[in-house]
C-alpha positions in Angstrom: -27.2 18.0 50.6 -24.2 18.6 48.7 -22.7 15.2 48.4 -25.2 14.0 45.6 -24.5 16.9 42.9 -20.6 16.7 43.6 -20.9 12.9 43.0 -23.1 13.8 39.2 -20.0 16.3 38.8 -17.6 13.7 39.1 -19.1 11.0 37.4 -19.9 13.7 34.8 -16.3 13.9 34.3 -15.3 10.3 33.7 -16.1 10.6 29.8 -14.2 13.9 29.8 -10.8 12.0 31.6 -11.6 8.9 29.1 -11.5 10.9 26.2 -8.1 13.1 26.9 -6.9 9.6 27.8 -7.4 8.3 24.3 -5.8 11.5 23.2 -2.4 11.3 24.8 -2.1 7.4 24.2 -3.6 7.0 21.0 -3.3 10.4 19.0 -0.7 12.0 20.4 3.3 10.4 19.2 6.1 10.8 21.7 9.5 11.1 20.6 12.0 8.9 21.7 15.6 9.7 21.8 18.1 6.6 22.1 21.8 7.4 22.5 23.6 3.8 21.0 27.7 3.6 21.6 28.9 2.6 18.3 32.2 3.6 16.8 31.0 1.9 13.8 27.7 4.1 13.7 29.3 7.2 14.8 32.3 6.7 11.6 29.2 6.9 9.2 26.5 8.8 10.4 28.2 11.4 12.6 25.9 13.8 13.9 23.4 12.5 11.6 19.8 12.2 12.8 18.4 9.1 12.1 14.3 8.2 13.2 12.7 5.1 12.6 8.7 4.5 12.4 7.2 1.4 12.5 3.4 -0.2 12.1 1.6 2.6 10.1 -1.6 1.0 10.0 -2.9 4.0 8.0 -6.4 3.7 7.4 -6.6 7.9 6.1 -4.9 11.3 7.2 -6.2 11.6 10.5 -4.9 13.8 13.0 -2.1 11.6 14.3 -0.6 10.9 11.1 -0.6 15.0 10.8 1.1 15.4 14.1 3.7 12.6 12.9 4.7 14.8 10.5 4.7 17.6 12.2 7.1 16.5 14.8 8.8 14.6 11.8 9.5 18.2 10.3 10.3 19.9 13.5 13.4 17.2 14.1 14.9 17.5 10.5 16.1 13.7 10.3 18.2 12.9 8.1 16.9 9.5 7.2 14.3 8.3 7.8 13.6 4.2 8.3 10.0 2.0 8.4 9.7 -1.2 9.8 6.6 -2.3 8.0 3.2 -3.1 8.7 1.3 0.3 6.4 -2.1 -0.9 5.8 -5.0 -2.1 6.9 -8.1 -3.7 5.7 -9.4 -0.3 4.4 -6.6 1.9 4.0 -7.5 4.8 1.5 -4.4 4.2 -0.6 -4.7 8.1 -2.0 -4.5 9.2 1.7 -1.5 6.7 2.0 0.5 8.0 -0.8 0.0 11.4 0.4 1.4 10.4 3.6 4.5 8.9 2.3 5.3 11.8 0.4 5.0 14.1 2.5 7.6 11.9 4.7 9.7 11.7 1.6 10.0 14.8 1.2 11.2 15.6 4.7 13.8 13.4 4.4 15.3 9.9 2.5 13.1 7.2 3.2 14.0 3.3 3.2 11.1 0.9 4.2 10.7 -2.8 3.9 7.4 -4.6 4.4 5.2 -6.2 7.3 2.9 -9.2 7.8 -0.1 -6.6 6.9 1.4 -5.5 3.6 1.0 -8.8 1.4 -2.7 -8.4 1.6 -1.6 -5.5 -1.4 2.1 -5.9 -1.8 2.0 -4.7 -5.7 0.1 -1.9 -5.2 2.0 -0.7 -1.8 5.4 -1.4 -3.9 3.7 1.0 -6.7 2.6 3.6 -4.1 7.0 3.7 -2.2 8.2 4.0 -5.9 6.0 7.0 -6.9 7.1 8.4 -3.7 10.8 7.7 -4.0 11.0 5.6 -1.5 13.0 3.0 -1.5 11.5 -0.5 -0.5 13.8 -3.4 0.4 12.5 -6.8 0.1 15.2 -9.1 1.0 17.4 -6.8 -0.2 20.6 -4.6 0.6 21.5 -0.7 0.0 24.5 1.2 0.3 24.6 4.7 1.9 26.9 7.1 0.6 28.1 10.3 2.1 31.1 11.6 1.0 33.6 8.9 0.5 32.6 6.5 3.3 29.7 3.9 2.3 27.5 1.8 4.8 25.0 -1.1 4.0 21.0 -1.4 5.0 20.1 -5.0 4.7 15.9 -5.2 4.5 14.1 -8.2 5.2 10.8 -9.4 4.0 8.4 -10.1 7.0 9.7 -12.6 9.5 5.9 -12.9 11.4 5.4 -14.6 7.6 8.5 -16.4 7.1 9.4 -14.1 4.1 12.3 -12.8 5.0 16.4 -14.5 4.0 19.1 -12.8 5.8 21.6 -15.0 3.7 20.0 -13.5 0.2 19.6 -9.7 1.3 23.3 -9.7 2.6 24.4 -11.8 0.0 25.9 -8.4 -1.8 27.3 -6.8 1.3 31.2 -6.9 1.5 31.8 -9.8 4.5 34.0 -6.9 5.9 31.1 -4.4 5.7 29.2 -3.4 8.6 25.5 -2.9 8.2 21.7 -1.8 10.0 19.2 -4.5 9.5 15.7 -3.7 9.0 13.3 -6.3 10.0 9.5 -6.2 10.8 9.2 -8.5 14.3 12.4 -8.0 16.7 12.7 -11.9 16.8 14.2 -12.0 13.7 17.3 -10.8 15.3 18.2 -14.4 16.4 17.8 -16.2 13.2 21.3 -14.7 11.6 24.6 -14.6 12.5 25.8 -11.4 14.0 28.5 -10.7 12.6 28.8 -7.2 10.8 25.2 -6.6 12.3 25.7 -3.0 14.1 22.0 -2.7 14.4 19.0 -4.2 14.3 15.4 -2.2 14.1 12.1 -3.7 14.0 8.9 -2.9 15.2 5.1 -5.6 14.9 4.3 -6.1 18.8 3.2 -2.2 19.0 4.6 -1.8 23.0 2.0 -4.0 23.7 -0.6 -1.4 22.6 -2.6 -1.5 25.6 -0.9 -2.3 28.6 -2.4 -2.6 32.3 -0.1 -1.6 35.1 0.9 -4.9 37.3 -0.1 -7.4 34.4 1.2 -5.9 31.1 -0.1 -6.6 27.7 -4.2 -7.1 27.7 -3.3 -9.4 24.4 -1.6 -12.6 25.3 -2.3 -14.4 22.4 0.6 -16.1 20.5 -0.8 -15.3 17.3 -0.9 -11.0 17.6 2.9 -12.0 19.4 1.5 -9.1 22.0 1.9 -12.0 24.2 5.0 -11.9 24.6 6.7 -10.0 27.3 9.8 -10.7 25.3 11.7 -8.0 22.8 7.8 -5.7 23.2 9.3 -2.1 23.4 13.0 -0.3 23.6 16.4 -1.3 23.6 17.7 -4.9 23.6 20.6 -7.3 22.9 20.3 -10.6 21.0 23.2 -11.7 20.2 24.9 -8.9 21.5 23.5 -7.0 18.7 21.2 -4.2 20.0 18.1 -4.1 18.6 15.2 -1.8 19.2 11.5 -2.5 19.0 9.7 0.5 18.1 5.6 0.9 19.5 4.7 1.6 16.0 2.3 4.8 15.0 -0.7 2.9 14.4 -3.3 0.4 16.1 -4.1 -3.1 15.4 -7.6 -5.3 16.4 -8.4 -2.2 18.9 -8.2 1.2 17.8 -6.3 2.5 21.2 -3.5 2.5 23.4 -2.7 2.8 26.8 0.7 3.4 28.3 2.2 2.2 25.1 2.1 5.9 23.0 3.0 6.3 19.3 6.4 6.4 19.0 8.8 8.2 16.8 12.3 6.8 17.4 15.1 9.1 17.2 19.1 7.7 17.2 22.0 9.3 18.1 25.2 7.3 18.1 28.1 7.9 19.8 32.1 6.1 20.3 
């Protein structure tokens, strides 16, 4: 007699499990902490802490954007770098400009632009420069602290074919060493290395959903989710690491599984 209302109570508690689900993988950033051995990195930024986000796809000030800034303000960065990819088809661009204020007030931001971006490239452009942020777009920067100087190269989307490694470094000393910011990790292979201490990028979202024993849900070649190749973490191409960030955001479904929000946190070290 008691097996049919235990049954109701556990079905009863599917939507309940679903729904914390969504929470932790969708709502909920994790901060990721990568250690990179770099005597170039560790001459420049020392003890530094530098975070990278990636694939806002900010839509309004929900409650994961809060907690991203949250977190953002618990860690004190030091800099703070975006990999692209802001908007969306109905981003609420007063929500948005809150957003990257409040991150530029936390700490000095330097963004370039993703694939989603050129649907309202003027007006997102507008929206980093009222912020002070500043917005590469094929395009290099020098870092000063003190008396030692180090170069951020920013590329234009690569999902596009925007972006010119050749004109953004075309102002960096030959000598220099320098971070590239790209928006898909594949750009990595399309320059030569050299100088290249780093390499951030973001686009293929972890996968966003993945399914344990299969991987990404998405394998089409247009979202690039297909790809197994470059989706999340640490690589070399080149011998350059790079790192593909998961991205804060969503894209064509509004969850993730096993693929969390991620705020990327480096430390570098000899």
């Amino acid at each position: 007699m008691t097996g049919k209302p235990v049954a109701i109570g556990l079905l009863a508690l599917i939507p309940v499990l679903l729904l914390l689900v969504y929470i932790v993988e969708t709502q909920i950033p994790q901060v990721t902490v990568t250690t990179l051995s770099s005597p170039a990195l560790q001459a420049f930024f020392g003890d530094r802490i530098i975070v990278q986000l990636s694939d806002l796809h900010l839509v309004d000030l929900g409650w994961r954007e809060r907690m991203t800034l949250v977190k953002l303000e618990r860690i004190k960065p030091d800099l703070i770098l975006m990999t692209g990819d802001y908007l969306e088809p109905y981003t609420d661009f007063k929500e948005l400009r809150a957003y990257l204020k409040r991150l530029a007030d936390i700490a000095p931001v330097i963004a370039v632009p993703g694939n989603n971006d050129y649907c309202c490239l003027d007006t997102l452009v507008n929206l980093m420069r009222q912020c002070g942020i500043t917005f590469l777009r094929n395009q290099a920067v020098r870092l000063q602290y003190g008396d030692d100087s180090f170069y951020l190269v920013g590329l234009e989307d690569n999902f596009l074919h925007h972006d010119d490694y050749f004109k953004a470094a075309s102002a960096v000393p030959p000598s220099a060493d320098r971070i590239v910011l790209g928006h898909a990790p594949a750009v990595a292979e399309t320059f030569d290395p050299t100088g290249v201490a780093l390499v951030l990028a973001g686009h293929l979202h972890g996968g966003q959903i993945i399914l344990p024993f299969y991987g990404p849900v998405s394998r089409s070649g247009d979202c690039c989710y297909a790809t197994r190749t470059y989706t999340a973490g640490l690589y070399r191409i080149n011998g350059i690491p790079v790192y593909s960030n998961r991205g804060i955001g969503t894209s064509l479904a509004p969850f993730r599984f096993l693929s969390r929000p991620e705020i990327a946190v480096f430390r570098f070290i000899d």
